[in-house]
SEZA-710443 format. One record per residue: x, y, z of N, C-alpha, C in turn; residue in three letters. Coordinates in steps of 0.001 Angstrom, whole numbers. Atoms other than C-alpha are relative to their C-alpha. Layout:
% residues N
X	Y	Z	X	Y	Z	X	Y	Z	ALA
...
% end
This chain:
% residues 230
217	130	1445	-9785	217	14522	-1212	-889	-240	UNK
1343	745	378	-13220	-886	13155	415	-1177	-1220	UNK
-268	1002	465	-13643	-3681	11486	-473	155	-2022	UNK
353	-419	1218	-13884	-3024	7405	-703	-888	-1130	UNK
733	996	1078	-15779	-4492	4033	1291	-545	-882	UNK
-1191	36	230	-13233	-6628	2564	-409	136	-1539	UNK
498	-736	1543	-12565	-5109	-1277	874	-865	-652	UNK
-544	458	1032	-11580	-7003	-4053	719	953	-944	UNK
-799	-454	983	-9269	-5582	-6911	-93	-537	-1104	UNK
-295	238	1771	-9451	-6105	-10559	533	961	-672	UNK
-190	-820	961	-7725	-5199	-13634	-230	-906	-1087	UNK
330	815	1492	-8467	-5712	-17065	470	906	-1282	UNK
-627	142	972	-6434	-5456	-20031	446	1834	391	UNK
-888	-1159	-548	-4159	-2423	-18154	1405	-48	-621	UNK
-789	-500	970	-1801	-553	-20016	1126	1297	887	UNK
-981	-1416	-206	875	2089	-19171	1252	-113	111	UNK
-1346	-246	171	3613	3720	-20850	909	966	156	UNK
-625	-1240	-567	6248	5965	-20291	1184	233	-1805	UNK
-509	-812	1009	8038	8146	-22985	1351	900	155	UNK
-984	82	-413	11688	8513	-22882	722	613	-1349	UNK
-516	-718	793	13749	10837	-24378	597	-418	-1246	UNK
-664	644	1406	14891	10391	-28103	-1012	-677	-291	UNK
969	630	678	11657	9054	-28831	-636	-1348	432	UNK
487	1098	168	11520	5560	-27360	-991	-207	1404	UNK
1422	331	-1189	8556	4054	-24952	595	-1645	864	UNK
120	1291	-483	8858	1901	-22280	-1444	-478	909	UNK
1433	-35	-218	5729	-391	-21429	724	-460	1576	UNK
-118	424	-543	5700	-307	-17925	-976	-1076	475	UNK
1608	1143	-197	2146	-2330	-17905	-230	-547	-1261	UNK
-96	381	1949	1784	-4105	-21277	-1790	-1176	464	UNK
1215	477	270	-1956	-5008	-21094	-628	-1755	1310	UNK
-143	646	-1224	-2494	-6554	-17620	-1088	-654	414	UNK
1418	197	-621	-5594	-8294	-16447	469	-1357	1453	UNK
-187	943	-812	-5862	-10006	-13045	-660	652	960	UNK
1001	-389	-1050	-8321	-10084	-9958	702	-526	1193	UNK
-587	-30	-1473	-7391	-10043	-6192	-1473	-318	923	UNK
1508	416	-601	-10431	-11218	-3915	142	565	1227	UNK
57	-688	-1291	-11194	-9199	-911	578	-289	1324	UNK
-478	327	-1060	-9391	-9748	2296	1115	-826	-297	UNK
-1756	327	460	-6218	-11200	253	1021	806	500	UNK
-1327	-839	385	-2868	-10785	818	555	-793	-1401	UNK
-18	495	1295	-1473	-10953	-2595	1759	955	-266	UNK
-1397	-578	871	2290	-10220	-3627	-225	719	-779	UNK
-454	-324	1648	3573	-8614	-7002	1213	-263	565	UNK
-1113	377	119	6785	-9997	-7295	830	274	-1911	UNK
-655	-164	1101	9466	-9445	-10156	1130	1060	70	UNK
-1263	-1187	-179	13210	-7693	-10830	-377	1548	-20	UNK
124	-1756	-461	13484	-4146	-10301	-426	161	-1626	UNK
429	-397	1043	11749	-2541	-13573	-1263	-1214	-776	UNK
992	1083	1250	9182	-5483	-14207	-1164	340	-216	UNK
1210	-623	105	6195	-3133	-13599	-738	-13	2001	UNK
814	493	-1109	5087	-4095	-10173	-159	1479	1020	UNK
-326	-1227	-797	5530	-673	-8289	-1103	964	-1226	UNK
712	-992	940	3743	1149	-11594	-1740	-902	195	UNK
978	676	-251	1115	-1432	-10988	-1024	337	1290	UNK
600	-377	-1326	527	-721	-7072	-456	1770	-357	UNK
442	-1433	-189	751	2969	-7930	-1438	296	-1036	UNK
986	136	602	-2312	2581	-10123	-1106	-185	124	UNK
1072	-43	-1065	-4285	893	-8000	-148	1248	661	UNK
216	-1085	-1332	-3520	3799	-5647	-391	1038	-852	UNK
287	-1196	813	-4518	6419	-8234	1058	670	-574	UNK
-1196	-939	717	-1142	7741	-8453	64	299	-1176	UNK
-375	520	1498	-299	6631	-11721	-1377	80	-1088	UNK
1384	204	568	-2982	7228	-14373	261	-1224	-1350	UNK
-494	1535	1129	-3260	3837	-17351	-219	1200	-1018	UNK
719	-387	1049	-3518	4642	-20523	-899	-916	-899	UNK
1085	864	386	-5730	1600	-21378	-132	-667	1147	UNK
568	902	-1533	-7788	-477	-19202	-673	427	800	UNK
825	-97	-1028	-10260	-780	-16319	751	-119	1249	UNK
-221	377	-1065	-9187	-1035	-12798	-1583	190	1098	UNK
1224	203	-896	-12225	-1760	-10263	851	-232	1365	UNK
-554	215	-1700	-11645	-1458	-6586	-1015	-21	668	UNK
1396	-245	-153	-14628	-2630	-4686	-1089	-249	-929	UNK
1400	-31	1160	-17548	-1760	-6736	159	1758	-423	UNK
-399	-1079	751	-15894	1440	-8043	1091	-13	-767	UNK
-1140	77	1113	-14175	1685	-11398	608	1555	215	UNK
-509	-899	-267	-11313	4244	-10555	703	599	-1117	UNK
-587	-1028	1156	-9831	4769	-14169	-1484	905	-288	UNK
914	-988	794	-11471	7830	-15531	-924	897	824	UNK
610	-887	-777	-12521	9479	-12330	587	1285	123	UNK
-548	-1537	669	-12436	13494	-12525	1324	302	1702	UNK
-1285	-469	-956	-9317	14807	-9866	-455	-115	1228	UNK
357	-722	-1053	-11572	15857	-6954	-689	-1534	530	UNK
407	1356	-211	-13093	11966	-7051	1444	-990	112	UNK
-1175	895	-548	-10006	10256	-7129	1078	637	1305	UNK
-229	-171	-1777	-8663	12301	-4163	-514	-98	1173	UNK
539	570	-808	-11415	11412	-2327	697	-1661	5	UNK
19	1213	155	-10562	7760	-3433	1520	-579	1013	UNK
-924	203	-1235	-7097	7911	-1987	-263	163	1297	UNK
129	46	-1568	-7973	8891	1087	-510	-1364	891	UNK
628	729	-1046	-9812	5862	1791	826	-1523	-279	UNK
-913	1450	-243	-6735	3161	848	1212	680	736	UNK
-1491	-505	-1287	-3598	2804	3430	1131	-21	-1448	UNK
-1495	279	781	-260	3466	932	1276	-446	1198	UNK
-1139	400	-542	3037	1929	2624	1114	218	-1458	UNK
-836	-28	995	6195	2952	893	1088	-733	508	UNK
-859	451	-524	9666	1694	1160	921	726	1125	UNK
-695	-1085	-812	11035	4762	2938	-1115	443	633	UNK
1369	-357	-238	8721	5794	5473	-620	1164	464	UNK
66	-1728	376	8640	9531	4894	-537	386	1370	UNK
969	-777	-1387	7630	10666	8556	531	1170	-374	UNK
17	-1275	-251	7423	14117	9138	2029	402	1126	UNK
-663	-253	-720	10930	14712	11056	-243	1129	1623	UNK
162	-1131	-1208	9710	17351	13422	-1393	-55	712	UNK
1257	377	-1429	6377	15624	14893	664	-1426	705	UNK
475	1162	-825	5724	12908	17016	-256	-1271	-912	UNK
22	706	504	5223	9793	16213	-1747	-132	-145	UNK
1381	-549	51	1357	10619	17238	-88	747	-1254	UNK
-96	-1241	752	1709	13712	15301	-488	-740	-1547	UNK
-840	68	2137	3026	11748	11471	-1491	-862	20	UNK
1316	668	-218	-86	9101	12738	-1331	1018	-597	UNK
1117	-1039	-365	-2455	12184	12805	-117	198	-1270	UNK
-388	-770	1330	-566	14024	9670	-1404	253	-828	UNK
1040	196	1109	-3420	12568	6737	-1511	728	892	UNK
1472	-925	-301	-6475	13953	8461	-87	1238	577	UNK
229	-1390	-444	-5649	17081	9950	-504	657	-283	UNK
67	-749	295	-6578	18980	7702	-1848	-81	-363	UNK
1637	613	367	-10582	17032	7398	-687	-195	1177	UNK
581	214	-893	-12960	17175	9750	-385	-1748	30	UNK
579	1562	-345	-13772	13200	11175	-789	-116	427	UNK
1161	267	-629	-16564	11544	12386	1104	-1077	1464	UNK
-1298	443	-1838	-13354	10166	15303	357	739	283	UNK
-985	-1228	-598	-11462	11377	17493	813	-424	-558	UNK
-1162	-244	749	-8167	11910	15675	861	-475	950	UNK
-666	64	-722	-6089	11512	18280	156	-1243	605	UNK
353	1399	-1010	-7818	8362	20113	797	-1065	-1140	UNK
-400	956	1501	-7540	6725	16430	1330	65	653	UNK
-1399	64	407	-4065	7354	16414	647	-576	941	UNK
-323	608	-1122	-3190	6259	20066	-205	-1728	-182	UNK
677	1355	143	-5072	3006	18646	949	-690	-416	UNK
-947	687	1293	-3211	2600	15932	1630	-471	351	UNK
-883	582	-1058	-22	2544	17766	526	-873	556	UNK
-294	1097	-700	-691	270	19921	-466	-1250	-646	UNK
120	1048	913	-2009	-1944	17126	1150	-451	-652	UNK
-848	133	549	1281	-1873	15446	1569	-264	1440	UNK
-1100	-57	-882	3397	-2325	18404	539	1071	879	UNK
-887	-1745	-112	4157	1252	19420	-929	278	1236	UNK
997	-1009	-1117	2243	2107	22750	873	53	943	UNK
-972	-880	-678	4303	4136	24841	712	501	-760	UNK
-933	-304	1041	6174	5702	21778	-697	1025	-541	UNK
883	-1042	394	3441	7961	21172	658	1733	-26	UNK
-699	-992	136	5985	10845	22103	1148	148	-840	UNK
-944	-84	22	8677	9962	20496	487	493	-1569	UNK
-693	-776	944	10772	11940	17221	-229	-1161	-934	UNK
-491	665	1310	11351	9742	14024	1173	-805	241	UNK
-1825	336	17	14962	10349	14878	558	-702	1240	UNK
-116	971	-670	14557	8350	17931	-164	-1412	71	UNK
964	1521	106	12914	5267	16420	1052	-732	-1037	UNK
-984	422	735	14549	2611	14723	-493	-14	-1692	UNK
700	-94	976	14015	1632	11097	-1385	-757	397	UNK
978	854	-183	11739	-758	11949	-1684	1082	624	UNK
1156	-1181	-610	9685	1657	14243	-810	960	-859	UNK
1065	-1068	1244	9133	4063	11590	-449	-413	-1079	UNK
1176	337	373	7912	2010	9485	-1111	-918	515	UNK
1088	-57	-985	5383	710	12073	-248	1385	-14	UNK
900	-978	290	4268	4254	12157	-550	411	-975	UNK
905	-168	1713	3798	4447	8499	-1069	-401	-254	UNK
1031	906	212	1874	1361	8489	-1393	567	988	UNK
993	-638	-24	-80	3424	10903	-1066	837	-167	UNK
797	-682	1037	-664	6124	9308	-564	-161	-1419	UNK
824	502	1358	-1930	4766	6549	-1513	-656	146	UNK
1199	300	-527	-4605	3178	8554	-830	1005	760	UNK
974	-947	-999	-5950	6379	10423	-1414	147	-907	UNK
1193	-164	592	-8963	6445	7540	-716	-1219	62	UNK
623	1709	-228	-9617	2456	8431	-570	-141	-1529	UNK
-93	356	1599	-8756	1749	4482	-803	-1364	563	UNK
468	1427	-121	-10211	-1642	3443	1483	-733	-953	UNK
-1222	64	896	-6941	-1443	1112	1295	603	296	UNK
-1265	-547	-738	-3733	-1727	2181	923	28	-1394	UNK
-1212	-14	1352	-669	-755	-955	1193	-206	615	UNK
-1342	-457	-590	2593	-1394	362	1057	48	-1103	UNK
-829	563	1151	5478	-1015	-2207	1361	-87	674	UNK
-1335	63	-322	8688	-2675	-1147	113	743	1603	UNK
264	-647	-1403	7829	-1909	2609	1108	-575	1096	UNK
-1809	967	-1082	11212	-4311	3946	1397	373	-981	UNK
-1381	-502	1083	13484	-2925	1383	1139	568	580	UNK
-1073	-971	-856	15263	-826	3624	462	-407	1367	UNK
-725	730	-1687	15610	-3241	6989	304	-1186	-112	UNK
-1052	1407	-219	17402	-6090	7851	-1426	-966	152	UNK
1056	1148	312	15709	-9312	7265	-837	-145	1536	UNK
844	-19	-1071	14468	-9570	11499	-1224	993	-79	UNK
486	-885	-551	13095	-6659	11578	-1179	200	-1684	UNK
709	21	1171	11558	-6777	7748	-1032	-1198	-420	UNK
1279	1117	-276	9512	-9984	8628	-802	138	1010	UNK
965	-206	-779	8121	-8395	11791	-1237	1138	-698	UNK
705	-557	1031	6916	-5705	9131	-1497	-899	-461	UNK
501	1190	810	5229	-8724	7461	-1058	-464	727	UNK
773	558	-1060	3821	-9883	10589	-1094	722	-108	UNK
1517	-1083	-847	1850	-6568	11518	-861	-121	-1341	UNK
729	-349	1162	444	-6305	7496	-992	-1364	452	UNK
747	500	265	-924	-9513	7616	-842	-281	1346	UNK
1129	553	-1313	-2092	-9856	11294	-1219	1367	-399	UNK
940	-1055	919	-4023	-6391	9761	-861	-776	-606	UNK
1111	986	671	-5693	-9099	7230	-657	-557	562	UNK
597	1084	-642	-6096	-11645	9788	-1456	1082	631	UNK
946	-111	-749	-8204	-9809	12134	-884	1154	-817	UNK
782	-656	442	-9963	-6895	10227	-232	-306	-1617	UNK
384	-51	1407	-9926	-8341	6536	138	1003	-1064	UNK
-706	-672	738	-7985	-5970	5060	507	-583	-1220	UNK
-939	724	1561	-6810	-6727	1160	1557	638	434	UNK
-1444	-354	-544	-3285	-6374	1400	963	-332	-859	UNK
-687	328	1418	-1175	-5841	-1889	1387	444	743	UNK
-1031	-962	-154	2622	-5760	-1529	818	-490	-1167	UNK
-1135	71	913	5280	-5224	-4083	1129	-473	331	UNK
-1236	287	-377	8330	-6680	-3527	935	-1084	-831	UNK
-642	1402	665	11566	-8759	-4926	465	-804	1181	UNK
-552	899	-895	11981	-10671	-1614	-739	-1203	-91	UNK
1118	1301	127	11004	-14128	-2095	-173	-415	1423	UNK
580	290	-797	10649	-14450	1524	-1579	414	669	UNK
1628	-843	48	7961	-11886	1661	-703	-424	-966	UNK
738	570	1486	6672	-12979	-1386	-792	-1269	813	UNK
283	1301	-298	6120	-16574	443	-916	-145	781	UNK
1117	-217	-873	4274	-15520	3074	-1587	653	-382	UNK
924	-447	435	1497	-13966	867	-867	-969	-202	UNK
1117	912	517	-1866	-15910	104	356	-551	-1610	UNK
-679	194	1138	-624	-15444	-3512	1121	861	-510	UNK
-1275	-1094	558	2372	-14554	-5291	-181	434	-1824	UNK
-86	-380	1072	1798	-12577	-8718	828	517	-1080	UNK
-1337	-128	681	4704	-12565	-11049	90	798	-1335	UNK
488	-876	1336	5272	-9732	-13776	1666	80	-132	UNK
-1211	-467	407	8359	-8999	-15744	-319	794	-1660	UNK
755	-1223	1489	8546	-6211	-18770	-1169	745	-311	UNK
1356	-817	-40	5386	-4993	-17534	-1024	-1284	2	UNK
1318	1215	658	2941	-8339	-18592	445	-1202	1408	UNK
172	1023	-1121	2006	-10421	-15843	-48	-1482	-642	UNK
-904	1743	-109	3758	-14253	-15733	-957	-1060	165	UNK
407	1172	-704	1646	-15996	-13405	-852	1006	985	UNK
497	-675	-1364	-1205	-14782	-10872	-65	-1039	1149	UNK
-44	558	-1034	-544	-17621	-8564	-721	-978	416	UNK
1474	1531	-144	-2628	-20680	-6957	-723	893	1149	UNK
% end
């Protein structure tokens, strides 16, 4: 894995709502502004529904605002046409809480998955062998999904998410689903990711242990950010 430009994050005065049957709106972003400095790791913290997950998915393009700027880098990503913001994903890592492998490849294979279908200027394969063994996993390169533990598969997530050598890592709620050992070695690999290649490194989560370990912790509830942290 090469070594990347580390990207800052901003938002400014970010908005987005959702429209709920019988008429009423809920804000999941209620006019958000806050900057992230390149090669951060940076929480979102807050109860389940405080926005922080509609937040990450925003950054990631998923989610489109309906007010507001978001800057990633030195590219403003609201308001880019379909075929530009799918380029744009491609070049941040997403981490989810479930870590959707493919059931019927390899653990190579789910690594590979995101570029198959794009010609690279790598080898595909080498990458992925890399990546692997960056995350813990070398000798595992054969192995099913349904052989790995939780932990394992998401170490392969976290790999595949890196086969485009993002400068932006998203994770949302990436220990949600494993036992506290095994959901701080999680923790480990994201930020030794920061340490050595300067990766930004946003994660969502309500664990205040994960939370603690971040550079900063950013606190939102009802959508409107609390506190962005020291």
């Amino acid at each position: 894995m090469s070594a990347t430009a580390q990207i800052p994050v901003t938002l400014q005065g970010v908005s987005r709502h959702f429209s709920l049957p019988g008429g009423a709106t809920v804000r999941a972003l209620d006019d958000v502004t806050l900057a992230i400095a390149g090669g951060a790791a940076v929480a979102l913290a807050g109860p389940s529904g405080s926005g922080k997950s509609t937040l990450l998915y925003c950054v990631g393009g998923i989610e489109a605002v309906d007010s507001g700027q978001i800057v990633v880098g030195d590219e403003e990503i609201t308001g880019l046409s379909a075929k530009r913001l799918t380029a744009y994903r491609r070049r941040i890592g997403l981490v989810f809480q479930r870590s959707n492998l493919l059931p019927a490849l390899t653990a190579l294979d789910n690594v590979m998955a995101p570029v198959l279908p794009y010609r690279t200027d790598f080898d595909k394969r080498e990458r992925a062998r890399s990546l692997l063994e960056a995350v813990g996993l070398e000798g595992r390169e054969a192995s099913l999904p349904s052989r790995m533990s939780g932990g394992e598969q998401q170490r392969v997530a976290i790999a595949r998410a890196l086969i485009n050598d993002p400068g932006l890592i998203l994770a949302d709620e990436p220990t949600g689903a494993l036992d506290s050992a095994t959901g701080s070695t999680i923790v480990d690999v994201l930020l030794d990711l920061r340490d050595r290649h300067g990766v930004t490194v946003i994660i969502a989560t309500h664990d205040e242990g994960v939370a603690g370990r971040c550079d900063r912790t950013m606190r939102l509830r009802d959508g409107r950010l609390l506190d962005q942290g020291a």
